[in-house]
MIKE-839845 format. One record per residue (C-alpha): residue number from 0; residue in one letter; x, y, z. Coordinates in nm, 4 decimals, padded with zeros to 6 digits. Layout:
! residues N
+-----+------+----------+----------+----------+
|  nr | rest |     east |    north |       up |
+-----+------+----------+----------+----------+
| NUM |    A |        X |        Y |        Z |
...
+-----+------+----------+----------+----------+
//
This chain:
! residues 261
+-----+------+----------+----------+----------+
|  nr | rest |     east |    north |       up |
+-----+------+----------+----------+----------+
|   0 |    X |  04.2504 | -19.4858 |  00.4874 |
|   1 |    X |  04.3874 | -19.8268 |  00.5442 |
|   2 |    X |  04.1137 | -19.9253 |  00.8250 |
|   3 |    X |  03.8481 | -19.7396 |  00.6317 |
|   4 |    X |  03.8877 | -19.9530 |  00.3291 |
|   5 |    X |  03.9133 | -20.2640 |  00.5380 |
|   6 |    X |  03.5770 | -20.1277 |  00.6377 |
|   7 |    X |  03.4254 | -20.1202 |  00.3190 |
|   8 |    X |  03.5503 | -20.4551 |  00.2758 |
|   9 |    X |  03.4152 | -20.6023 |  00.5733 |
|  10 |    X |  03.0953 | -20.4605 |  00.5156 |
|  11 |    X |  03.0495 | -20.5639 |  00.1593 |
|  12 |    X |  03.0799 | -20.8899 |  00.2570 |
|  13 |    X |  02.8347 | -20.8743 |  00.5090 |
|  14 |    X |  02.6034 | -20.6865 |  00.3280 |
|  15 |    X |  02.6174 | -20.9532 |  00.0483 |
|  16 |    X |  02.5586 | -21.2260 |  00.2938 |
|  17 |    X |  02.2347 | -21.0648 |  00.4259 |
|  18 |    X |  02.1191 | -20.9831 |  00.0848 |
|  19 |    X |  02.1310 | -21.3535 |  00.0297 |
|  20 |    X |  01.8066 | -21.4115 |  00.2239 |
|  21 |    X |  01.5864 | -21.1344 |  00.0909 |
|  22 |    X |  01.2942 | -21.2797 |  00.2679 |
|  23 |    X |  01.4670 | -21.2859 |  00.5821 |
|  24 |    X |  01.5912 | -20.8864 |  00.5280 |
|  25 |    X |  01.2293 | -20.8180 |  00.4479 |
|  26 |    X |  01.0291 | -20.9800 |  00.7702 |
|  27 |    X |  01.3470 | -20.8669 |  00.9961 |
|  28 |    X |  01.2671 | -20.5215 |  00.8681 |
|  29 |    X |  00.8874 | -20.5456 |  00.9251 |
|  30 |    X |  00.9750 | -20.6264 |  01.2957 |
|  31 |    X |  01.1764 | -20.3246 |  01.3425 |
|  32 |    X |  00.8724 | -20.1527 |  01.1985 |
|  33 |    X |  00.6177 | -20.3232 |  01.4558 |
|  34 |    X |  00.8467 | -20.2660 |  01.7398 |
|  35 |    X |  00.8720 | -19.9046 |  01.6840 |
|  36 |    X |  00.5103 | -19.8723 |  01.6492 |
|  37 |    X |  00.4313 | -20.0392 |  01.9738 |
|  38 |    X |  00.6630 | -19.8272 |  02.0879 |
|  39 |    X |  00.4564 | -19.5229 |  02.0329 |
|  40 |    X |  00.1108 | -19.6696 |  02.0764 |
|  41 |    X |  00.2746 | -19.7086 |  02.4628 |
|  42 |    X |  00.3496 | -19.3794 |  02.4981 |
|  43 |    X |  00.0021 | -19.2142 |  02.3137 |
|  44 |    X | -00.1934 | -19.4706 |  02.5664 |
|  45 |    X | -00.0220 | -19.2460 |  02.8348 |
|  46 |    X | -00.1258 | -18.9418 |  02.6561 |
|  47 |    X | -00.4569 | -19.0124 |  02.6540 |
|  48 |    X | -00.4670 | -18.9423 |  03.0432 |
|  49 |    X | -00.2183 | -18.7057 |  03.0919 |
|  50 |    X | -00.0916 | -18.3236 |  02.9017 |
|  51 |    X |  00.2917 | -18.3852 |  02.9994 |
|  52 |    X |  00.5223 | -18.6830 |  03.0736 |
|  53 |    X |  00.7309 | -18.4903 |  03.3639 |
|  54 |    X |  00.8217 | -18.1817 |  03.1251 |
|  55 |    X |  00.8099 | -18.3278 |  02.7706 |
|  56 |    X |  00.5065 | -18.2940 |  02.5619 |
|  57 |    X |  00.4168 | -18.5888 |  02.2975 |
|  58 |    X |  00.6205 | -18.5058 |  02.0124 |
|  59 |    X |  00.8994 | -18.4237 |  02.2667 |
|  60 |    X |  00.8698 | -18.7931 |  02.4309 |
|  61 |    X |  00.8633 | -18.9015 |  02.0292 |
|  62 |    X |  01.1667 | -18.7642 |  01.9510 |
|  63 |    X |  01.3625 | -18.9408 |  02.2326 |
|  64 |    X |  01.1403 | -19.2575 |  02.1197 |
|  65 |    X |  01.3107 | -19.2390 |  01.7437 |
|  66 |    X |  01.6818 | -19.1556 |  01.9280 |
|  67 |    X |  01.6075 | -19.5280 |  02.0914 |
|  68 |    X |  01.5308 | -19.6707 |  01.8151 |
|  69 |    X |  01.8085 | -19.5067 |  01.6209 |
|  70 |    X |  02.0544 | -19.6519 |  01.8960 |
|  71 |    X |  01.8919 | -19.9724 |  01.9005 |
|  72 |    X |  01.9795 | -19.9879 |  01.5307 |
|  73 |    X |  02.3234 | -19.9005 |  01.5630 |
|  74 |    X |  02.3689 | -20.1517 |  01.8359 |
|  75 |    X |  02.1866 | -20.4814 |  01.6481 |
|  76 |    X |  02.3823 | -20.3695 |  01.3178 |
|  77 |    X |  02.7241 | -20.3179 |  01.4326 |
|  78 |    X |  02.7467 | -20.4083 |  01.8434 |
|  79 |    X |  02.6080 | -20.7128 |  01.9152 |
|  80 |    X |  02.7102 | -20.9894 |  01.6371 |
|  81 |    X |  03.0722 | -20.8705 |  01.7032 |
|  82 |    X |  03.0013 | -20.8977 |  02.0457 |
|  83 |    X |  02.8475 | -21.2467 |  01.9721 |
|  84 |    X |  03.1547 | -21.3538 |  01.7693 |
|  85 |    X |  03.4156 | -21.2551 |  01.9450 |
|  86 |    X |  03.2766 | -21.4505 |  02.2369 |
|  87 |    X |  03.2324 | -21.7933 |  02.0137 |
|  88 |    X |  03.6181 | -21.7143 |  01.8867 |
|  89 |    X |  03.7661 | -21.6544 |  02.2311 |
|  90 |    X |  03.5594 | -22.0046 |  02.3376 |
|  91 |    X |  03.6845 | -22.2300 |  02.0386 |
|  92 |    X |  04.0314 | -22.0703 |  02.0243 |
|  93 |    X |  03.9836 | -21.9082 |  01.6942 |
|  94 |    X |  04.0703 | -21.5873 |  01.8484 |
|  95 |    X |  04.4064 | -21.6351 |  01.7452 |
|  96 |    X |  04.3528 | -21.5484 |  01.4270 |
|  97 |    X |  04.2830 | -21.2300 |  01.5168 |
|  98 |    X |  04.5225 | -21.1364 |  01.7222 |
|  99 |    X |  04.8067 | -21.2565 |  01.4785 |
| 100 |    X |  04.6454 | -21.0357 |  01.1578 |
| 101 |    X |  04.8651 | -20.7342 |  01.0648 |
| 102 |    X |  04.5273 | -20.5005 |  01.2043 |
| 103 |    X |  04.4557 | -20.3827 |  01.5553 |
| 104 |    X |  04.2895 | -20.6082 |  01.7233 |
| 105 |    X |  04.0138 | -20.4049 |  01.8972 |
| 106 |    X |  03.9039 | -20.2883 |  01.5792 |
| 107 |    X |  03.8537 | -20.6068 |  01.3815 |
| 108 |    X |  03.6935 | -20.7590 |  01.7150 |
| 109 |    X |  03.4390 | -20.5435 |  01.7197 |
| 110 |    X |  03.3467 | -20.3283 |  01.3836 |
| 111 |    X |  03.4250 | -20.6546 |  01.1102 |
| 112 |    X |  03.0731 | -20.7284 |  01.0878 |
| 113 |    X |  02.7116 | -20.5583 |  01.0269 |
| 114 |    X |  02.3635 | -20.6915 |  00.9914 |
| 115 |    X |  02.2409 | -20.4790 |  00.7009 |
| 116 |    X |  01.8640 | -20.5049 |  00.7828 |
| 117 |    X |  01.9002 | -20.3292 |  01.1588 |
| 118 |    X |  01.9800 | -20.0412 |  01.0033 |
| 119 |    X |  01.6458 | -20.0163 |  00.9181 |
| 120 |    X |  01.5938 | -19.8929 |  01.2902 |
| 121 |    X |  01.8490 | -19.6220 |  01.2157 |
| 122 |    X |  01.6311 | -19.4780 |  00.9274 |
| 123 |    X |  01.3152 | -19.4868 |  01.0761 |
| 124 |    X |  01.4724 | -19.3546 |  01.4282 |
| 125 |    X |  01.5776 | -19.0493 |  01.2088 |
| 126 |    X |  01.2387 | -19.0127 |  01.0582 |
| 127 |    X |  01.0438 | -19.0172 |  01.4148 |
| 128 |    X |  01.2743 | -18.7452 |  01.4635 |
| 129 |    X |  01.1848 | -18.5691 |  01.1556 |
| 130 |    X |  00.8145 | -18.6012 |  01.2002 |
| 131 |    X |  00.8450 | -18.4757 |  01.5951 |
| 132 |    X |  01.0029 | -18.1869 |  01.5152 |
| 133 |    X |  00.7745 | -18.0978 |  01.2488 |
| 134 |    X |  00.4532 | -18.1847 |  01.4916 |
| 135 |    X |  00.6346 | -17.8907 |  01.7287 |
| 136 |    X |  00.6791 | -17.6607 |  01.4222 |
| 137 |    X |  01.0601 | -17.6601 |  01.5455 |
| 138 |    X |  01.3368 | -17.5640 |  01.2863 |
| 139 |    X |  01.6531 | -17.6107 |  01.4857 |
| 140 |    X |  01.9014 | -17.3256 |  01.4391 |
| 141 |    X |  02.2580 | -17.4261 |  01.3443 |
| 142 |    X |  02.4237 | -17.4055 |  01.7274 |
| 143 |    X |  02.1313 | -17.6302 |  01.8034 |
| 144 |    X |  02.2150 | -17.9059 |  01.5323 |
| 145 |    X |  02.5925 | -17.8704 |  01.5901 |
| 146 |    X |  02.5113 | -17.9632 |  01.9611 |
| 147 |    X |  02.2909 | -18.2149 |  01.8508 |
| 148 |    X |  02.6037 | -18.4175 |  01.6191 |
| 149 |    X |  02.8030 | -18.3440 |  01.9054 |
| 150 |    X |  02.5816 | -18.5021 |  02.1587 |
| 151 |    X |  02.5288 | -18.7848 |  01.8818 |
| 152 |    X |  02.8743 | -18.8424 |  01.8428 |
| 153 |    X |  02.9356 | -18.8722 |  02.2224 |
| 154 |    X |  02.6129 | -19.1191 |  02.2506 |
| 155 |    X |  02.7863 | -19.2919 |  01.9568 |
| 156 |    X |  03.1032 | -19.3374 |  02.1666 |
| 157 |    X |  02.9722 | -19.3716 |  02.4860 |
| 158 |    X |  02.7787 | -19.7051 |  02.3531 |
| 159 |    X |  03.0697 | -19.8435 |  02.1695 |
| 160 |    X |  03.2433 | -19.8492 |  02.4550 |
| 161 |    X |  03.0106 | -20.0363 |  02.6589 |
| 162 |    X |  02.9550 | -20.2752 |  02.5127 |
| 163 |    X |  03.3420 | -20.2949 |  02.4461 |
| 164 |    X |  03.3186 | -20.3358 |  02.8345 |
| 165 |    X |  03.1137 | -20.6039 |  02.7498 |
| 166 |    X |  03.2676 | -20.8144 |  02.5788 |
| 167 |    X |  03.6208 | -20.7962 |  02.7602 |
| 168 |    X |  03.4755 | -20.9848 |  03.0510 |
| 169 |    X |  03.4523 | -21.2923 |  02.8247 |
| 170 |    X |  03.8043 | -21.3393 |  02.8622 |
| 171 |    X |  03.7544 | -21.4405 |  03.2108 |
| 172 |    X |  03.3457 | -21.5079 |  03.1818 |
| 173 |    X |  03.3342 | -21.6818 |  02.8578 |
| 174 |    X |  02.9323 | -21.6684 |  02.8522 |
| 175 |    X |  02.8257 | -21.3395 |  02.8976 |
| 176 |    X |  02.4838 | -21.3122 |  02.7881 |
| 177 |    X |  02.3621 | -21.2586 |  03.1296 |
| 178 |    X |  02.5558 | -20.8624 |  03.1102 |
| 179 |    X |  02.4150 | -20.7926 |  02.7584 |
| 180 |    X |  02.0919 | -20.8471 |  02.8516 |
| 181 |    X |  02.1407 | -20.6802 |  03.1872 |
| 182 |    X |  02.2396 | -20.3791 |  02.9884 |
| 183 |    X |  01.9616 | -20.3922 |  02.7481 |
| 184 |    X |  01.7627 | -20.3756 |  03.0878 |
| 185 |    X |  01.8798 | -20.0714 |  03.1934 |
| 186 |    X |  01.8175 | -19.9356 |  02.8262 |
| 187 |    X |  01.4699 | -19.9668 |  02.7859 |
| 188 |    X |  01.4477 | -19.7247 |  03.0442 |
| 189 |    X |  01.5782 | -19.5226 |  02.7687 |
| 190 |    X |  01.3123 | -19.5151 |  02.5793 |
| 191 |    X |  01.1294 | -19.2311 |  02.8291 |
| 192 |    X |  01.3222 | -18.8953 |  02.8858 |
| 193 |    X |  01.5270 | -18.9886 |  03.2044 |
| 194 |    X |  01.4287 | -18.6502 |  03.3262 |
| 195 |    X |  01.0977 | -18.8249 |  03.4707 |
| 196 |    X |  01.3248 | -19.0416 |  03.7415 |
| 197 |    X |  01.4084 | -18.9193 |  04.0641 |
| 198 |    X |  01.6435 | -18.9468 |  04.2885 |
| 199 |    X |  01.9034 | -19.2553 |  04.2630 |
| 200 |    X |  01.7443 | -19.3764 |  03.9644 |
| 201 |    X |  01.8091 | -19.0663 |  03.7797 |
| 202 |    X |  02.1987 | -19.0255 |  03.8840 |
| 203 |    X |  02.2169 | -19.4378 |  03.8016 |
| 204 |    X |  02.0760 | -19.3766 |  03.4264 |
| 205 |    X |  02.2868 | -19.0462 |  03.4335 |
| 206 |    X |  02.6502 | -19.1235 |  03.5528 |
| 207 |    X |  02.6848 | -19.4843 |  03.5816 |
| 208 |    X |  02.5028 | -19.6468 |  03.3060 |
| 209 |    X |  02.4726 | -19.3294 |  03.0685 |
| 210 |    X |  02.1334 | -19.3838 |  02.9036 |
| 211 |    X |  02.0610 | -19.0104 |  02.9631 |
| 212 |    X |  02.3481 | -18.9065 |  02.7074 |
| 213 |    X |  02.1994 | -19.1491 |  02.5153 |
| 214 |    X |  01.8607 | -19.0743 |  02.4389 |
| 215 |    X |  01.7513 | -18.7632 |  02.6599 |
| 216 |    X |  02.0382 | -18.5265 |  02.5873 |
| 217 |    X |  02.0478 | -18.5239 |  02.2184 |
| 218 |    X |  01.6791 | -18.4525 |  02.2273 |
| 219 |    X |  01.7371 | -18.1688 |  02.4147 |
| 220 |    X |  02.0083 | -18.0084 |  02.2448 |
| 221 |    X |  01.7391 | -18.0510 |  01.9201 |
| 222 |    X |  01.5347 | -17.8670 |  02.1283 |
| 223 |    X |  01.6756 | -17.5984 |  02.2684 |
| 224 |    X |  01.6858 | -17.7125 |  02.6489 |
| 225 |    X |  02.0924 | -17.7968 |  02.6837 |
| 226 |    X |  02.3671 | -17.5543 |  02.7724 |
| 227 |    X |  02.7239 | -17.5661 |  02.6075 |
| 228 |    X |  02.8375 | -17.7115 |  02.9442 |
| 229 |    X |  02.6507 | -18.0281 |  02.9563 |
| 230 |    X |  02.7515 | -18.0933 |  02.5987 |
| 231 |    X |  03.0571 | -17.9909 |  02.6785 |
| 232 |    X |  03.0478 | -18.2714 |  03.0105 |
| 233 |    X |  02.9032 | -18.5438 |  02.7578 |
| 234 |    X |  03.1862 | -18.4850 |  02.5040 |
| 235 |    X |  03.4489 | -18.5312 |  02.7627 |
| 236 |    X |  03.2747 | -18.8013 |  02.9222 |
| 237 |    X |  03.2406 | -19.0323 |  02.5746 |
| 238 |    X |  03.6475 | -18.9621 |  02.5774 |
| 239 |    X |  03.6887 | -19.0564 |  02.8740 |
| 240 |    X |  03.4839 | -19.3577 |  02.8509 |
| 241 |    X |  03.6532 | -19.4407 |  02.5173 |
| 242 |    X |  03.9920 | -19.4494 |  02.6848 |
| 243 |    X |  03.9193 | -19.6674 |  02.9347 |
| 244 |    X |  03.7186 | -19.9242 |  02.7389 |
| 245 |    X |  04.0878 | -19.9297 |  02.5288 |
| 246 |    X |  04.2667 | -19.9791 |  02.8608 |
| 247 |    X |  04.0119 | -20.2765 |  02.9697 |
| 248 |    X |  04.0476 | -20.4787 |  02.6934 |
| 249 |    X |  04.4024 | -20.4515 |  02.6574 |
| 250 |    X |  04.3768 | -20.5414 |  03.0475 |
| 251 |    X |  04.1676 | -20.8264 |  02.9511 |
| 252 |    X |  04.3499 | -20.9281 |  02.6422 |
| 253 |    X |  04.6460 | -21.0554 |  02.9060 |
| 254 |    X |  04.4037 | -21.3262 |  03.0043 |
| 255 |    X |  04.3281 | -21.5223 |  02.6792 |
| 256 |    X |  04.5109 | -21.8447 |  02.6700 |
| 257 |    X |  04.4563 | -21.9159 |  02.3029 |
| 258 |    X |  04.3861 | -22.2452 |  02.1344 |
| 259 |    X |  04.7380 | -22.3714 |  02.2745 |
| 260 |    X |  04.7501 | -22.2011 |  02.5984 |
+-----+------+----------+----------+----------+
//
């Protein structure tokens, strides 16, 4: 309860900050709007010539279209300007201040701060979603859904600690924009089902940068097409990649000299 209300108190502030420059929230939100819908006038141009993108049907590809978006969202909102701010701290020294506050330091690192207007993404991921499902005249049954949160939940984890990753190398790196946007390279491939690769590029999106459990496997759990094993795989493997995110940056944490060395 302690760390939730910090939370709310974090957030607040934010929140108030963003709400500041309604203008700003407004055309920022707009974008996320255009984005999306370039998005999906890519993949209906491909439509146009072809029946099936490997497996998937349209409203198939569009629901792992709104699950990138969604993600997208939750990364811009929450990920990144922690990411961003705990690299400027650890550069000017400031990261001190973290480190000596009564809190653990992974957590104020990287949840303390939100941009309000990306979770516009996060809505209209969910409502892509929404309008897929009712294009395939799909009600998903209740084991389907619980797989779904479950497969959410790992994606949720598997991404936070990534880019947790991420940022631990700037105790050494300092500058690490270079890895972000290496990683956002290997996400956009994301934004397809990764059941169209073959062959190394498939096991690479799969096993060692996870964008499968991402986007593609929560789709199909929505849809029927995943077993309890593979959610049961993803699950263990968001743990697992939890754990030793924790273990990094404690690793990495031995490296920071501090303002006074």
């Amino acid at each position: 309860m302690r760390y939730l209300k910090l939370l709310t108190i974090f957030y607040k502030n934010s929140i108030l900050k963003e709400l500041e420059y309604r203008v700003n929230f407004l055309s920022n939100a707009f974008m996320s709007v255009f984005w999306l819908v370039w998005g999906i006038v890519g993949v209906s141009i491909f439509f146009l010539h072809r029946d099936t993108m490997g497996d998937w049907t349209y409203p198939e590809v569009l629901m792992v279209v709104g699950l990138f978006t969604f993600f997208t969202g939750v990364m811009e909102s929450l990920l990144r300007p922690n990411v961003g701010a705990v690299i400027e701290q650890i550069r000017d020294g400031t990261f001190d201040f973290v480190l000596t506050k009564p809190v653990n330091a992974q957590f104020i690192a990287s949840l303390r701060s939100i941009v309000i207007w990306r979770l516009v993404d996060v809505i209209i991921g969910i409502a892509v979603i929404v309008y897929a499902l009712g294009q395939l005249h799909v009600t998903p049954t209740p084991t389907q859904i619980g797989f779904f949160l479950v497969m959410i939940a790992s994606a949720v984890a598997i991404v936070y600690s990534i880019w947790l990753v991420m940022v631990s190398f700037a105790f050494w790196f300092v500058k690490i924009d270079n890895i972000t946007e290496l990683f956002y390279a290997f996400y956009e491939a994301g934004r397809y089902p990764v059941t169209i690769y073959r062959g190394v590029v498939r096991v690479l999106l799969t096993f060692i940068v996870p964008i499968a459990f991402i986007t593609t496997f929560p789709a199909s759990a929505l849809l029927g097409r995943i077993d309890p094993t593979t959610t049961i795989i993803g699950f263990v493997f968001a743990i697992g990649s939890f754990i030793a995110s924790n273990r990094f940056w404690n690793f990495a944490l031995r490296y920071y000299s501090s303002a006074s060395s």
